[in-house]
Every structure is written in C-alpha cells, then in structure tokens.
N, C-alpha and C positions, 0 to 999 in steps of 0.2 A: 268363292269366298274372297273376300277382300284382302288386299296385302296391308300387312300390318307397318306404320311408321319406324323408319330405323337410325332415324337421327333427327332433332329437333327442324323448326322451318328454317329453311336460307331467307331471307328478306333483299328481292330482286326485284325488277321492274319488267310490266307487260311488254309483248314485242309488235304493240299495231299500234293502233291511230298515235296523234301528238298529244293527245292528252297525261299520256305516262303517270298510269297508275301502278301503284304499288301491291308487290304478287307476294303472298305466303308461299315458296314450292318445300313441300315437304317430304323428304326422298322415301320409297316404299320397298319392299321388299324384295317385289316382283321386278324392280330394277324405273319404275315409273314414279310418278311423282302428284300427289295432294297438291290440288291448289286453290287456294283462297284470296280473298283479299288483306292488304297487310290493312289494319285498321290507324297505324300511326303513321300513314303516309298520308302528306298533303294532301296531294292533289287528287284523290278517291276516299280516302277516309273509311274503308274498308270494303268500300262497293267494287262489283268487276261488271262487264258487262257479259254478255252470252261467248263471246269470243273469248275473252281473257278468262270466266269461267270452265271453259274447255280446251283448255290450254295441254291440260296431262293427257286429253286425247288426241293430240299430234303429235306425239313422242315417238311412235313405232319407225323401226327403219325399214321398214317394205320403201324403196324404190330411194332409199340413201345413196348417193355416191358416195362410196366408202376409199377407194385407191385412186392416184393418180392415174389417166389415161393418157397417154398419145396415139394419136389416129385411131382412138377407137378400141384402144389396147393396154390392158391392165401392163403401169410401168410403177419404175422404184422413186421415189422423190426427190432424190440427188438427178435424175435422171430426167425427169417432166420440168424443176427450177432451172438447172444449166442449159436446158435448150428454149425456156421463157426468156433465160438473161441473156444467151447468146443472137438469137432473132431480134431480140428489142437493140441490141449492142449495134448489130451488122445493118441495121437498118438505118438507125438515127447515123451511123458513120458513113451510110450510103447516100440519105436521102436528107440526112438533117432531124434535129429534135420533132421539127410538129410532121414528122410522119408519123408518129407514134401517137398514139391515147388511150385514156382509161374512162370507162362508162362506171361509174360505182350508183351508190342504194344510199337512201334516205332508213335502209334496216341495217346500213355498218352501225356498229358502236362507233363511237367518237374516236377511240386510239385506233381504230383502224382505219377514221378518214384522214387521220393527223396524219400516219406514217406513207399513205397513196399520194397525197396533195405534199408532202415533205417529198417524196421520189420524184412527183411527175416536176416541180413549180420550181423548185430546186438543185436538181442533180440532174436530170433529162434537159432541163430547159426549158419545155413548152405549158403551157397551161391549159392543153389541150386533155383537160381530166373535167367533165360534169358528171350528172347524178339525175338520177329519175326525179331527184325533189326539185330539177328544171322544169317536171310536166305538173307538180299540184301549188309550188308556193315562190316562184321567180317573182313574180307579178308584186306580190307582198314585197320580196326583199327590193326592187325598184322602186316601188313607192313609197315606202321607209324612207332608202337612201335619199331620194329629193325630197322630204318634207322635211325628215330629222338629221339628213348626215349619214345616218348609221342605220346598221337593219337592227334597229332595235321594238321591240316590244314592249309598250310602254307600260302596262297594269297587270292583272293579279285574277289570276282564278276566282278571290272571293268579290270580284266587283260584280258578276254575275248576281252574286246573294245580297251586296247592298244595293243596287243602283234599283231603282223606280221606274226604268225603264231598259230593255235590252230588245234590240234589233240585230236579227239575225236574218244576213243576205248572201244568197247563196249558200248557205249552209242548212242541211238537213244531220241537226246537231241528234236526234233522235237515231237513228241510224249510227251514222258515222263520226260521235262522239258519245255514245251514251251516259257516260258518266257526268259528262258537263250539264247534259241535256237532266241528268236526275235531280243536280244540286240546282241547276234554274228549275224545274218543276218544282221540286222543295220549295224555293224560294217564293215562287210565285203563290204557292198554299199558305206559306205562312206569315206572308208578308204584304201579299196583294202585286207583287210583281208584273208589270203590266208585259206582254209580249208580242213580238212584230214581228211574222216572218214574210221576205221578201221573196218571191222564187216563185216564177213563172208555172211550175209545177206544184199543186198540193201534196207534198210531204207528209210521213208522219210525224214531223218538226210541229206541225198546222193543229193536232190535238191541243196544243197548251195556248195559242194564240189566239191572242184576242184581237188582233187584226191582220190578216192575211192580203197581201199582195201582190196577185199576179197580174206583175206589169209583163208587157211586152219582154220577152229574151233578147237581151243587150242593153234593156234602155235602164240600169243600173246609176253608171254616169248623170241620163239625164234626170233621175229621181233625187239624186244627190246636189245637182245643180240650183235643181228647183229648191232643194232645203234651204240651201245656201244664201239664194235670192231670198229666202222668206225670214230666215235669219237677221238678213238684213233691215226687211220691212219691218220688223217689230220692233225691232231698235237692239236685236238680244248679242252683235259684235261687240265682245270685251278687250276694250279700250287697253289697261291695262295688262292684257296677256298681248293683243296684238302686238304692243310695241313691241316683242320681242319676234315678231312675225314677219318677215317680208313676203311680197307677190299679193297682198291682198284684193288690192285695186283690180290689179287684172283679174284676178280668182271671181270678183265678186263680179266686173263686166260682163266675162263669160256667161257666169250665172244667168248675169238679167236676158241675155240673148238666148236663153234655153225655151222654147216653147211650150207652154203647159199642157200640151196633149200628147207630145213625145215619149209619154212611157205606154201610153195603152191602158191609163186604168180609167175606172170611174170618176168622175169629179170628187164626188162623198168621201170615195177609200182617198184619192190623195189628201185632201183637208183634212179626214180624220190623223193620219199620217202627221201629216203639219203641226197641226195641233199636239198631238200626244208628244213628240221630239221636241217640240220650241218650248213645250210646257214644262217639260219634265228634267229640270237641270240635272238629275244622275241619270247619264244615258249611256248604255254601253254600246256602242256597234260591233256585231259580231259577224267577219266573213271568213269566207273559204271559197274551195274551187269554183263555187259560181260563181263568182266575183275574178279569182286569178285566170281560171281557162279560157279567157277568152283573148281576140287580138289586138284591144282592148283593155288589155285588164290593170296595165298599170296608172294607166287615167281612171279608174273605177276606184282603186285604190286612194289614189289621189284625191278624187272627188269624195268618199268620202272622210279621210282625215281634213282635208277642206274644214269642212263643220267643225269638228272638233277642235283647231284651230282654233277656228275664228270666235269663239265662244270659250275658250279656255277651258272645255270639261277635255279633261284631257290628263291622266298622269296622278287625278286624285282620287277617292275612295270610292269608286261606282260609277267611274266616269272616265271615257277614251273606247278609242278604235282599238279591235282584238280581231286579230288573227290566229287562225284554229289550224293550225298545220296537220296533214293527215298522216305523215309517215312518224315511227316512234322516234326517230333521231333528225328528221329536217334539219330542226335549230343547230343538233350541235353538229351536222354538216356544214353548215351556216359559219357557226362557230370559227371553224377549222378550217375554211377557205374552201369550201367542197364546191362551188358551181365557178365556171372556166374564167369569172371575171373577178374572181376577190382572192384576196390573200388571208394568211392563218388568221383569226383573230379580229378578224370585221375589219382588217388594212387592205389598202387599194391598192390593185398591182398595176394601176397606172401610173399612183404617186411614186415618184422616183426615191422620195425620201422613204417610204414605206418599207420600198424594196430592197434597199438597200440598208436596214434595219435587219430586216427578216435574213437576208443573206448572209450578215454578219453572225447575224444569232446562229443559223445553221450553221457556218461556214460552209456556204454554196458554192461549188464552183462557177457553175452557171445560170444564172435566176431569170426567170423567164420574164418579158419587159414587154408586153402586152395581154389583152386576153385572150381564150384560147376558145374554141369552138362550141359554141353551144349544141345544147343534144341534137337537136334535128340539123345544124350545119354539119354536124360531126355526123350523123352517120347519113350525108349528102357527097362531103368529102370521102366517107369510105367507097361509097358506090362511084364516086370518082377515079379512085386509085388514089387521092392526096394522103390519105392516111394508109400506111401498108402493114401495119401491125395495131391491135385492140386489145386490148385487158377487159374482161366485161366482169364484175363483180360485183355476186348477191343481186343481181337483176334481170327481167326477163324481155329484153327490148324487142324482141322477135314479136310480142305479143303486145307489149304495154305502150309503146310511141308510135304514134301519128303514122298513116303508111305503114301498116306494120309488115303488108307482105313484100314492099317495096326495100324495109330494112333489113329484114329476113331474106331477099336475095346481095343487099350490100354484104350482111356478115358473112353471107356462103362463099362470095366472089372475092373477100379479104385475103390477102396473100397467107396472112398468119393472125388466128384467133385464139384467146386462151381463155376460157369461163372459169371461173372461183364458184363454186355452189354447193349447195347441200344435197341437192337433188340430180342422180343420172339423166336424165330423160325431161327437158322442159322444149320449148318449141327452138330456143336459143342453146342446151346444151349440144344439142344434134349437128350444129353446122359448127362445131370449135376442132380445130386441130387438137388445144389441149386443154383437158379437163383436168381440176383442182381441187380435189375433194374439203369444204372448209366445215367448222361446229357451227352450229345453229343455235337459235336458243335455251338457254339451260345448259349450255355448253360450254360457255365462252364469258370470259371475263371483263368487262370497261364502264363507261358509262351512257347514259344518253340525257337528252336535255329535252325537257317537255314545253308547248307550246307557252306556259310562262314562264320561262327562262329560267325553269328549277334542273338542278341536276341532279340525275340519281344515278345509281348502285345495278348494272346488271353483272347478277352474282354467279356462278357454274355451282350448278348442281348436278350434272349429270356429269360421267366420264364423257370425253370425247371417242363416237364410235370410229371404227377399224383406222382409216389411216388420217383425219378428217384433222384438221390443222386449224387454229385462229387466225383467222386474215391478216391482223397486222403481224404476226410471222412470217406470212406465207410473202407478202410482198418486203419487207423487211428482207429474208431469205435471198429475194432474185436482186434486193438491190445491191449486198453482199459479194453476191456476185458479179453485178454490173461493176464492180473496182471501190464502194462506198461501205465498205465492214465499220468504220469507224462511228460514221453515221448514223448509223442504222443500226447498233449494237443492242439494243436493251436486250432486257434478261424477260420481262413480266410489262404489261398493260401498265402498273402502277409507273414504270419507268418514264413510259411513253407519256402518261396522264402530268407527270410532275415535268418534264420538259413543256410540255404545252403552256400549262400554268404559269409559269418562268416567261415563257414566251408572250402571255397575255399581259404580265408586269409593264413588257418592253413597249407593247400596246398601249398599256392604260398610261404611261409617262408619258405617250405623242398625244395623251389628249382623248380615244377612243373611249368606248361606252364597257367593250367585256375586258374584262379586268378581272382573273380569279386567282392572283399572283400569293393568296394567303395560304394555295394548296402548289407552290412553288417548293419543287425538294421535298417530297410528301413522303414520309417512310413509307414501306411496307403496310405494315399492322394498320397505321392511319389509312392506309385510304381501302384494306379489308373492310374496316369499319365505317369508311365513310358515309354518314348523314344526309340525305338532300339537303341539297342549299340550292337560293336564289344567287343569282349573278345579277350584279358584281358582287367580288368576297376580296376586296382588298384591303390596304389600311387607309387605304381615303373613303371607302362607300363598303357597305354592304347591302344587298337586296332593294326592296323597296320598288319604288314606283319610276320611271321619267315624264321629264318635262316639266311637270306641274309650276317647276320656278323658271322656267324660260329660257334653260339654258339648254342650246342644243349641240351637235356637233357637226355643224356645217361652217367654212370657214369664215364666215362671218360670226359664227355665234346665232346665229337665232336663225327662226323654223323657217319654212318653207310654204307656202299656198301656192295652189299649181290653176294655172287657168283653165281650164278643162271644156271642150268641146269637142260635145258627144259626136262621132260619126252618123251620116246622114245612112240609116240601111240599105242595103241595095235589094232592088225589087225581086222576089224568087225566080227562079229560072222554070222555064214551064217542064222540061225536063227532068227537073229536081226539085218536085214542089215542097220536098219536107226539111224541115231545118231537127235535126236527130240529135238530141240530148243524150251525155253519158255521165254515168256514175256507179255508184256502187249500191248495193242491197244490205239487208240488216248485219247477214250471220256469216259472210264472208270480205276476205281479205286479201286486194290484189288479185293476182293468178292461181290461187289457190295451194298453191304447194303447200302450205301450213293447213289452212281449214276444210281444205276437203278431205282431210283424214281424219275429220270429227264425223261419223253419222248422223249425229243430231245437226252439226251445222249446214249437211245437205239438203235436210228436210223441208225447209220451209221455202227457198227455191232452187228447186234440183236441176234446172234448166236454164237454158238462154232464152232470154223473152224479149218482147216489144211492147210497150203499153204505146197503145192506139185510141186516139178520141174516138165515140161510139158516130160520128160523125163519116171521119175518114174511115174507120171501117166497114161503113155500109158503104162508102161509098167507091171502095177498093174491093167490096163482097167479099171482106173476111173475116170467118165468123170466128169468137173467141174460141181460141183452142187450135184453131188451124197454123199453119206455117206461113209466113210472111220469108218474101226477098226480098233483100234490103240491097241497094245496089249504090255506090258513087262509081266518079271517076278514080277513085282512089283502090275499091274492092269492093268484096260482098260479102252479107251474113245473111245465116235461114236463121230464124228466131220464131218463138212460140207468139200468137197472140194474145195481148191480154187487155180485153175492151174495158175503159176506163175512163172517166171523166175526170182523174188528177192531173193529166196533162190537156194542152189547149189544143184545139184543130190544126192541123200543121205543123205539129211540135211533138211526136215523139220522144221515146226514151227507152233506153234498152243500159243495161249494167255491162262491167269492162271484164268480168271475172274467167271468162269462159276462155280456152286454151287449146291447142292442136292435140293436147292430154284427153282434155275432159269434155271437149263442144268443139271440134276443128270449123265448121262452120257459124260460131258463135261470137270467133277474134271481133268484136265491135272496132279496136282500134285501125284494123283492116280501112274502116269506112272511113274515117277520120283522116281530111287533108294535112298536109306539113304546114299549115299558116302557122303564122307566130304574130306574139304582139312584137311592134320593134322596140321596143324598151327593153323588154325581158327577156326575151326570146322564148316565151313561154307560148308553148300551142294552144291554139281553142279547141278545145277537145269537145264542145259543148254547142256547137252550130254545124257540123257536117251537112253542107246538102244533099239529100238522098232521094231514089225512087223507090218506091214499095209498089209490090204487084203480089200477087198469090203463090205461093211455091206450091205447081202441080202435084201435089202428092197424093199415088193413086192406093197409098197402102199406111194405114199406123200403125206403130208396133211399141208395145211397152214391155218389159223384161225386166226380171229378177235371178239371181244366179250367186251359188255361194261360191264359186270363180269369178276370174277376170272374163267379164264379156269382152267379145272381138267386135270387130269394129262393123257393120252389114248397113246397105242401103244408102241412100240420098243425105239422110241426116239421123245426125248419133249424138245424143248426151249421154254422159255417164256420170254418176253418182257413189259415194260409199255409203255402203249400209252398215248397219251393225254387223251381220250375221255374210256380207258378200258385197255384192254391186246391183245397181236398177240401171237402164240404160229406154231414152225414150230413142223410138227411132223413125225414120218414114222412109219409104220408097217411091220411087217415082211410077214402076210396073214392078210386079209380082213376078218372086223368082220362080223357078218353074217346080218346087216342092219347098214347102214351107218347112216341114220337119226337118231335111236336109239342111235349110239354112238355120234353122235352131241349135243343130246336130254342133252345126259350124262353129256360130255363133256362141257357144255355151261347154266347145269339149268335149262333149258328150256322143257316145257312140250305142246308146239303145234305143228304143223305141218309146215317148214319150205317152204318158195318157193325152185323148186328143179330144177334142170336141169343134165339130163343123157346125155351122147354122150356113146352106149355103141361098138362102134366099136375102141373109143380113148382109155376106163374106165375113160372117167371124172367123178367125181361127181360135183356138185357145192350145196350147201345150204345155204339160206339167209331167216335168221328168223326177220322177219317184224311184229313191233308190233306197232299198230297207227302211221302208215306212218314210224315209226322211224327203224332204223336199229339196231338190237341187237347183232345180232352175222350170220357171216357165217363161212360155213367149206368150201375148194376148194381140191377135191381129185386127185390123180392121177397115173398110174403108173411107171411114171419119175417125177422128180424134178419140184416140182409146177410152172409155168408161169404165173404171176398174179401180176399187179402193187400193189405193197406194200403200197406206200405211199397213191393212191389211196385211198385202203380201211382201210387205219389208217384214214384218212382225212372224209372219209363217215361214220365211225363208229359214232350211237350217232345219225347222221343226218336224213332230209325227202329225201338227196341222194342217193335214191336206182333205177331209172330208168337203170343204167349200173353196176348192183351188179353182177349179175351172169357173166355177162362178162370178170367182173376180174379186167377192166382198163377202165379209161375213156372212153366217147363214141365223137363221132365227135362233133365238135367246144369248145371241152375242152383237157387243156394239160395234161401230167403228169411230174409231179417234177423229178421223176425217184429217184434214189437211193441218200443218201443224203452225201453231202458233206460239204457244208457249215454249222454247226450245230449251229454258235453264231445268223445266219438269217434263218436257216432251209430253205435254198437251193439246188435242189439237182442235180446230174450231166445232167439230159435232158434239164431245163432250159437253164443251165453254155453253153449246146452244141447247143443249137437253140441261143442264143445270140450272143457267137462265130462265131456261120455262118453267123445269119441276119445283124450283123454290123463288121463283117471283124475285131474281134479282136485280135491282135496280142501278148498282153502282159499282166499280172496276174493285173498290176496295171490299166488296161484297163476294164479288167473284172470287178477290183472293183469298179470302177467309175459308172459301168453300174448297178451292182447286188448288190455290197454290198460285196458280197465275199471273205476271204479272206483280210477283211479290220479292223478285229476285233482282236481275237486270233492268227493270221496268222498261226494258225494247218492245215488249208487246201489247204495251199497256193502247195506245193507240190503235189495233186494232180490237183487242178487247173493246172497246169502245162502240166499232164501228157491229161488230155484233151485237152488243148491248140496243145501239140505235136501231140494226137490224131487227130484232125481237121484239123490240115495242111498236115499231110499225106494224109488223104482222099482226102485235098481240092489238093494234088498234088504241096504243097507250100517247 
C-alpha cells in the first residue's frame, strides 16, 4: 500500500543536469518522499525528466556513510574535525599553504562552495581548490572570459522557443538535458523551429533535426570558421554592433585561411548548414561537452561566439551562443570562485585590485595571489608529493578524471586524505584516511544556479540520517578550528547566502556582471521563501539578457573576436587506431551513486558498453554482444558490444557511469589521457586513442539474486533490481563446478534446480527456496540469451514454472528490453501494439501505452521502432 502524504509539497530543485528544474517532494509516511514536477518553476514548467522523476527512489540508506571514520574506524566528530584541522595546520606550517588542496563538485550547493573557496583562497592562502566542473565546462568559462570579460551567459531558456533556428554542437540535449530538449521539440511543433545537430555521432538529439552533421571529431572550430568566412561573404557583419567589437580583422583572416574540406562533411550538408545560419537572423547556438572536452575547446568556444559577434545576434530574444552546463550547480560554482583561477564573484585573482577587495571584505589574513592548480595538475602534484594533504568533497575522482587509475594511486600514496560523502564505499572513499559522513539531497539546505543564470531554492525535506552533516558546516567546523571561529561563524546557509550577496554588491561596484546585492542581509523567513530569480538582482540591473547594447566587461569596454586556427590532426597511430568517444546514457547520472538505486533507471542500460561501427567490428570479429578490450596507454576497459552505425568507423563510444562498485572493469576514464586544453585546463575526454581486440571469454554468465551478488569471473556488472540485483558476467575458463561458484556467488548453501544441455555448454541454476525464487545463474559459451526483464520480474516470486527456460512460457508475454522507463515499458510490448492496432505515430503509441508521454526521453527510440515495423510491415 502506498504511504500516505503527511505534509504539504516543499518546492526544491532537482540534483543533476544544469538545467535545474523545479521538484514538488512531498514528505510520506513511510519516511520517503512524492515527487513531481513544480509547475511554477521557470525553467521546466512542471516537466521532470526520467531521472528527476525517480528521484524518491534514491532515498534508501543501504550503503550510507552514516559516522565519522578514521582509518577505517567508526569515530566521534570532535574527533574525525580536530585531526582534519590539525594535519591541514602542521602541514601548510611545514610545507607552506599550496601543500594543501580541496578537490570539490559541481553537486555542492552554492553556500557550501562559498565557505571551501572562503577557507582555501583566504585563510590557507593557496588557490589550490578546483572542482570536477574543471572536466565538463572550463572550456565555456575561458571563452566567455576572452570574448565578454566575464564568464557570463548571455540569453534565456525561452530563446530556444523563439528563435528560428537553434544549433546544437556537441550536445545530445535529448539524453543529457531532457527538459530543454522537450520545450525545443515543443517548439519546433508549434512553430516550425528549424534544428541542427552537430556531433560526429548520431544521438537521439538527431530525432527532431532537420539537418544532421557529422563532421569529422574536432573539426568543430573549423566549421565555425567557415561560418565566419561566409558571414562575411554575404555582407551579413553588423557594422553597427562591431563597433563595439575588437579582434575582428584577425577573427575574420583566420576564417578565410580555414580550408573548406576540413570538417569531413558533404559539400550539400555544409551549404545547407550555411544557408539555414546566415539566413535565419534568430539563431541560437547551443553547446556542451562536445564542444568543452576537448584540447581544443576554448577556441571552439571562441569560434563560435565569433559569429555571433560579428552579426550582433547575440543578447536579444532568440538569438546568442548558449552553453548547457551538466552539473546542477556548475554556474553557482562559477559564481563563487570554485575553479583554482577566479575569485568569489566572477573577480580575478590575478587583478591585485580584485584581491584586495575580496580580502578586505573577508578580512583575510592571507589571500592567495595567483592561481592555484587545476584538476589534472593537481592530482599530478599529488602523485608528486607537492601536495601532502587533500579535502575530496561530494566527488569521485578515482573514477571520473582522466588517468583514473593513475589518480587512484596519487590519492592512496597522499600522505593524508579526507573525503566528504554521502556514500561508505565509492572507488575514492576506500583510499581516505578520513571519512565525513555529509546530507545529500533532500537533506540539505542552499541554493544552486541553473545554466541561465536563474537561482533557485534547494529545500530539506528529509531529516539528516545518523551522523551526516551539511558541508558547509562541516568545513566551516575545521576552519574554527584551524584559529578562524570568527570567520566562519554562521548559524544556517541563509547566513552564508547573505554574506555572499553583500560580497557580489562589492563586485558589481568594480564594474562586474553578478551582482545579487538586493539579497544582501537577507532575513531568515526571506530567503525560506526565496523565489527563483535571474542574476543580476541589484539596484542598477535585474535579470534580462547581455550584450545586446555593446557593452561588455573587458577593460576596454567592448567584445572580443578571437582568431581562431583550427589545429592540423595528427595522423592515428597504427597501434591505436581508434579515437574513443565518452559520455553519458539517457537514465543515469555520473557514477551512479544516486541513480543506480532506481530499478527502473538500471534497466534500460544495465551495463558498460561500446558502440562499434558494423565496419570495425567485422573487422575486429566482434560480434554484437561479445566483450570488447579496450586498451590505451593510459588503462583498460572490458565493455559489452553494441554494433551500430550512430557512430563513424574509427570512432567509438562507450559511457563514463560505470565504477569499481558497479563495472570494475568498465572505469572508461581509466582510458582517457591527462591532455588538457591550455587555456582551460580542461581534458579531452572525447579523443582517447585506443586498441580494441576481442576479450577471450570462454564462458557468459547472467544472474539474478534477491541478495548482493559477489563479485566471480573476468568481468562483472551489477545492477539494482526491484526485487534484489542482475549481474552480467564472463570468464575466461570454467571454474571447475559451476553450482559451487553460484553457491558462492549468491550465499546460498543448497542445491539449485539445474539444467545442462552439454552438447550447447548451457548451464542454467535456479535456487528455489519455499516456492520463492532466490537467485539463478544462466551459463553459456556465447553471450547469454535470456529474457532480462523476465527474470527481474520473477525474482522474489512463486514464478518459477519457466525459470530455467530463461523467458516466459506460452500464454504469457515478454516486455523485452526496456524503453519507456517513467512506465517501465519495454520494446516487445511498444512492437506487438504497433502491429496489432496499425500504429503509425509516437503520439499514437502514447495514447495506447502511455509511452513516451512522460519525459518524452524515449520518444526517439519510439521512433526507431515505429520505423522498424513499417519496414518489416513493407509500409
């Protein structure tokens, strides 16, 4: 039975992508939480997508860090703080300030990056504090700074809905913005919306697009170049906005020297390209990580606000360059001076007059007077010995930075490691001296700032479990004790929020663009209540657009055009013939600590994969389904096959989600080099060169268990089900009794039902205990064949008359693989409904199933079935 509502909705904001949509949670009986969408929030307008809709299923605390540890050892919290403050004390008085640093998340609230970036930039001294939103949106903030002055964000979520045209590079907005990705399909239905996605892989971004181009991977720049030039030729540089423009000349020389075969497309696709941007004066450009991860990326950046420049759509109602941040707080990291080169408040901590503001304001003792190490220098210096103490906070860099197993032995080799986390056991809590139990969210009280520069409200709805603390307490706490109590005093977030504010005042007087000095001294009650608001909120400016009048904040006053040339490729290495593409999948988020405690968001891909051109894997002889070795000089991943013509020959892609947790041999970032752009310092996480050869595996093995399965064999994924766990797995040679290794495997100490076919090598085991299903194993020596959903759906149950089988038995269906995940529909359904009532369109399907009618994340392969069925049907 369902728990019943026991207090009205809190009105909070989701905890993933940068889109920051607004959450209904509505506290339940059973101690969980109702969640919907708020409908009078901006920026979603009461849509979630599949993530944010399974939000109350990530609530449970199985595998919480609840207490303080030291070495591994439940301690008291007076006890775990005074030995943080005293290590971080004896070190910097040993070694100096920049021995020390803090690694923080693009998932702090904002007052908890205020008060890291206040301790480290301030009172330690060094600036030696970045943040994982170094690995998705540096690239952005560099190229901001040289065009506008400031890392600002010029336009508005509804420029999507007005403009006439929207280009989107490097971004698979369908996936990894859904929401944005809904109100542009809106858009596009009801208005004629034209759409261009750029991105060497076909995405399900590609469903709404009316022009698709896969240019060559990198030659981004020179596609932007070529506009640039064409821009010119037509006459369409606005006289007018230039004047407020420098660098053009050169910007536009570059241009003409870009050679028009340099991206790798068709002659057609690039003129049609040409045409539809020069024609269409409301243009939005819309990028993300394909665009920033690369080394690269702040000339891609560059190149293309170029155009927008140079034509002055920029700043007004359906027109300017947009950047889509992926983490929920990037911006108000940004904000707050969270990456090792900026100060609170979009001030540079190069300008002396900056810092010396900032200092004042704090009253710092010692304010730090350069920048401080970016992520991949920083954890280069840990493995050096330059850094002898780490703060890792809310992040899992064992798993998610470049080299990952190369930074995973820097943190183990650290003299003294302290991790901040919600979870005991991540691949990074395991090598910390000391662990920091913090609230997660629904927990924890601040705000965060979404990718157009709106701010919202995350609100606590849940108690905080056993010992779990707010971050900015918890570092607030040790700096108390590093000698700085005055500092550091607040009582509540709201304290911290109105000092900030006060602080952006002291900003927006030097001239600066963030400015929310009207929430300066904010009572209590006020900022309970607070509203989203767009930034700026001062008494000079509120909200709105920039640029559009030509005023920027570079010290000249006016914009910036950057000359841009593209890098010549360098030719593949025969060794490493594959350039390996990464990213994320529809229904998870990061490393999974939040969403792989959804069932339903495991289902749709429960494993670590590789999409392979149907090219390269004939000609690697690997057939879909088999195991692929992925090899650099940097590491290795086993990943699943999945033969594919969305990506090009040569160009794989494999997702970052998978963990020493859930896929030990799935870390992708394992493969991924330490290159950085030099501007940014941002990695390319999106060109690894790799070899791919066949992983021998002489045995498959699929599994279901309402236990924790244990770990067995060459290669292990695991999964949450509803009802237990699935775990796919292979061996290289057969243990020498399979029931024994299931025995193992699963707990269990009886005798399973068995089933042999030894002319196939099947195995099949199904452990039945009082009618009830507890776990089977399905062996084989190809890639298992066995309804998935099935025996998720039977696990638990007195449904075992078709266990061994594998798949349902006659007069019942199978769901098949799933695709709909907001109704856990899966594609056999969608394709028997298709057939039996002649459906011909997505919104047909949803009338019938449900489909498709939620998140609309599935709607694109809906499609791809639909298209399937009428081929077959010969339509």
């Amino acid at each position: 039975m369902n728990a019943e509502p026991v207090t009205r909705p809190i009105r909070t904001t989701c905890p993933y992508c940068g889109v920051g949509c607004g959450v209904l949670a509505t506290p339940l009986a059973d101690g969980g939480l109702a969640i919907a969408g708020d409908p009078d929030h901006p920026a979603n307008r009461g849509r979630l997508c599949v993530k944010g809709s399974a939000l109350g299923e990530t609530l449970g605390l199985g595998g919480r860090l609840l207490r303080p540890q030291i070495g591994g050892q439940a301690a008291e919290w007076d006890d775990a703080l005074d030995l943080v403050a005293r290590r971080f004390q004896d070190t910097i008085a040993q070694h100096g300030p920049d021995s020390v640093a803090f690694y923080v998340s693009g998932q702090l609230l904002t007052e908890d990056y205020y008060v890291a970036n206040k301790l480290m930039k301030g009172f330690i001294g060094s600036a030696n504090i970045d943040t994982n939103s170094r690995l998705c949106m540096a690239s952005s903030v560099a190229g901001h700074k040289r065009a506008f002055g400031s890392d600002t964000v010029p336009g508005l979520y509804e420029d999507f809905e007005t403009a006439d045209l929207v280009v989107l590079v490097g971004s698979n907005l369908a996936w990894c913005h859904p929401v944005l990705y809904q109100r542009l399909a809106a858009a596009r239905d009801a208005r004629g919306t034209r759409v261009v996605v750029v991105d060497p892989r076909r995405t399900a971004t590609c469903d709404i697009a009316d022009l698709h181009l896969a240019l060559s991977p990198g030659a981004d720049a020179a596609l932007f170049n070529l506009l640039l030039a064409e821009i010119e030729r037509r006459g369409l540089i606005a006289p007018d906005f230039t004047a407020h423009v420098e660098g053009i000349e050169a910007a536009l020389a570059a241009a003409r020297e870009t050679p028009p075969f340099s991206t790798g497309l068709p002659h057609a696709d690039l003129r049609r390209f040409l045409d539809l941007w020069t024609g269409s004066e409301k243009v939005v450009t819309v990028y993300s990580q394909g665009i920033n991860q690369s080394d690269s990326g702040t000339d891609k950046v560059n190149a293309i606000l170029n155009c927008h420049l140079a034509t002055g759509r920029i700043g007004r109602p359906g027109m300017g360059p947009f950047s889509v941040t992926g983490q929920p707080n990037a911006m108000g990291g940004r904000e707050v001076g969270g990456l090792a080169n900026m100060l609170a408040c979009h001030l540079e901590i190069e300008n002396p007059a900056h810092r010396a503001v900032v200092q004042g304001f704090w009253a710092a003792p010692r304010m730090a007077d350069r920048p401080g190490l970016k992520a991949v220098d920083m954890f280069r210096a840990l493995e050096e010995g330059r850094i002898k103490a780490l703060w890792i906070i809310c992040t899992n860099p064992a798993v998610s930075m470049p080299e990952a197993d190369r930074v995973a032995r820097a943190i183990a080799g650290c003299e003294f490691t302290v991790v901040s986390d919600i979870m005991a056991q991540t691949d990074t809590t395991r090598l910390a001296d000391v662990l920091l139990p913090a609230t997660g969210w629904g927990e924890k009280d601040g705000t965060v700032t979404n990718s157009e520069r709106r701010i919202s409200r995350q609100r606590r709805s849940l108690a905080a479990p056993g010992e779990a603390r707010d971050d900015w307490r918890i570092i607030a706490d040790v700096a108390r004790r590093m000698g700085w109590a005055e500092a550091f005093g607040w009582d509540s977030p709201a304290q911290v929020f109105a000092e900030y504010a006060a602080l952006s005042g002291v900003a927006g007087a030097l001239g600066g663009d963030f400015d929310i000095s009207d929430h300066a001294d904010i009572p209590e009650p006020d900022y309970d209540a607070m509203e989203p608001f767009l930034w700026p909120q001062s008494a000079g400016r509120r909200g709105g657009r920039f640029f559009h009048d030509g005023r920027f904040h570079t010290p000249s006053g006016r914009g910036r055009m950057i000359a841009i040339r593209p890098p010549v490729r360098r030719a593949a290495d025969a060794a490493l013939p594959f350039v390996l593409n990464t990213g994320r999948v529809r229904d998870h988020w990061h490393t999974m600590t939040r969403t792989g405690r959804a069932p339903r968001l495991s289902r749709h891909m429960a494993e670590p994969f590789l999409e392979l051109h149907p090219q390269d894997a004939a000609r690697l002889q690997l057939a879909p389904a088999s195991l692929a070795e992925v090899e650099s000089p940097q590491g290795r991943a086993v990943l699943r096959v999945l033969v594919t013509d969305r990506v090009a020959p040569g160009h794989p892609f494999a997702p970052i989600h998978w963990t020493g947790e859930t896929g030990p041999t799935g870390r992708v970032s394992a493969l991924v080099p330490g290159l950085t752009d030099p501007v940014s310092g941002q990695p390319a996480s999106k060109s690894a060169a790799v070899a791919i050869r066949p992983f021998p595996a002489g045995w498959y093995g699929f599994a279901v268990s309402t236990r924790e399965i244990g770990r067995a064999g060459d290669y292990w994924a695991q999964a949450t089900l509803a009802a237990g766990q699935q775990a796919e797995l292979a061996w290289r040679d057969a243990p020498q009794d399979w029931v024994a290794q299931a025995q193992a495997l699963f707990g269990l100490d009886y005798e399973p039902l068995a089933m042999r076919d030894r002319s196939r090598g099947l195995v099949r085991l199904a452990f039945v205990r009082d009618g009830l299903l507890e776990a089977a194993l399905f062996v084989s020596p190809e890639p298992v064949a066995v309804s998935r959903s099935h025996l998720a759906d039977a696990l638990g149950t007195t449904e075992t008359a078709d266990i061994l089988a594998g798949r349902p038995g006659a007069g019942r269906e199978d769901e098949g693989a799933l695709v709909c995940a907001c109704f856990g529909i899966g594609a056999n359904r969608i394709a028997r409904e298709i057939a039996a009532q002649n459906l011909r369109t997505i919104d047909e399907i949803g009338e019938c199933s449900g489909a498709g009618t939620n998140c609309g994340s599935c709607r694109p392969e809906l499609r791809r079935l639909l298209e399937r069925a009428c081929t077959a049907a010969g339509a």
